[in-house]
C-alpha positions as CSV (number, residue, x, y, z in Angstrom):
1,X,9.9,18.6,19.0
2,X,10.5,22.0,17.7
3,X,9.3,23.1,14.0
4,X,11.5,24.1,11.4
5,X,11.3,27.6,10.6
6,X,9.9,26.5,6.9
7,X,7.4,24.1,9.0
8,X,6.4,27.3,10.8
9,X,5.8,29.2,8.0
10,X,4.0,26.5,6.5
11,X,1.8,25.9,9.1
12,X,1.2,29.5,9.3
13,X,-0.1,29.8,5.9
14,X,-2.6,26.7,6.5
15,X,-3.9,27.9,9.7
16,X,-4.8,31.6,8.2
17,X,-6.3,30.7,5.0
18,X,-8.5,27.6,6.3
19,X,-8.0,27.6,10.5
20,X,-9.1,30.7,10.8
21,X,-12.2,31.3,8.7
22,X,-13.7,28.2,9.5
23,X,-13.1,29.5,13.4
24,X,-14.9,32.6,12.3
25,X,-17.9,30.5,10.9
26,X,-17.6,28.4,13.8
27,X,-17.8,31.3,16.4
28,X,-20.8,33.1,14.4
29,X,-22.6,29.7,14.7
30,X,-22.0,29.8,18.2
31,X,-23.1,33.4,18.9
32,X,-26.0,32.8,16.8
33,X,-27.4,30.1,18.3
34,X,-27.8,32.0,21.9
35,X,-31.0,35.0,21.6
36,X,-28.8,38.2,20.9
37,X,-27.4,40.1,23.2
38,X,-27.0,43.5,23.9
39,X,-24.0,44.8,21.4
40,X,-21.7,45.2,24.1
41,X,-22.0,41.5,25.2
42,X,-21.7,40.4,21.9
43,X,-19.1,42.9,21.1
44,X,-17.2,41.0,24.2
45,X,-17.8,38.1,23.0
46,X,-16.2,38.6,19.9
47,X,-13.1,40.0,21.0
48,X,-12.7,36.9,23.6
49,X,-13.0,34.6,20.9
50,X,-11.0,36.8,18.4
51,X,-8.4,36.6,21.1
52,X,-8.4,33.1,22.2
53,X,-8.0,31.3,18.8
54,X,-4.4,33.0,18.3
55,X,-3.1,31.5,21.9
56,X,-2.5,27.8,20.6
57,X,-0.7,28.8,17.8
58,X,1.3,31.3,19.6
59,X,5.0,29.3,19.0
60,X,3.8,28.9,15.3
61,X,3.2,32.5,14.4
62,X,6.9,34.1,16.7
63,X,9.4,34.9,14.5
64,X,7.5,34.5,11.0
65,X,8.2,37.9,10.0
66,X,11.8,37.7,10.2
67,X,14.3,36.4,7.8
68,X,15.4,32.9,8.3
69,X,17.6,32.1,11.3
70,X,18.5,28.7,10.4
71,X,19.9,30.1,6.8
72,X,23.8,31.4,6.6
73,X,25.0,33.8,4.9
74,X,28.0,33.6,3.5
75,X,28.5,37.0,1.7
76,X,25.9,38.8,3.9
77,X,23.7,39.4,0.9
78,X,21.1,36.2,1.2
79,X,20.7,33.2,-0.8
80,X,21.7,32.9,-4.1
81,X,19.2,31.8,-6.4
């Protein structure tokens, strides 16, 4: 079942303003319950996590940016309001 592109945004929204800072919380907890490593481990670390929370919500996030697809435009100027 594909999302909407409103769905998309939506869900966009909610997973950057309360997905990901509870991830970040979630993957300080986990680093800091190891003993520290040396910075470069945990600089590692880091970017593997950074980079791994953004691969499930890969097909929300595509096309975000861009102006609605699923909108026509009759006069080529965009929605009336």
């Amino acid at each position: 079942m594909a999302l909407s592109y409103k769905a998309r945004r939506r869900w966009a929204l909610v997973i950057l303003l309360i997905g990901l800072p509870a991830y970040v919380v979630a993957a300080v907890t986990l680093v800091g319950l190891i003993e520290r490593p040396s910075v470069l481990v945990e600089l590692a670390i880091y970017l593997g996590l950074g980079f791994a929370w953004a691969l499930p919500f890969r097909f929300v996030f595509r096309g975000i940016g861009q102006a609605d697809p699923e909108l026509e435009k009759t006069d080529g100027q965009g929605p009336s309001v």
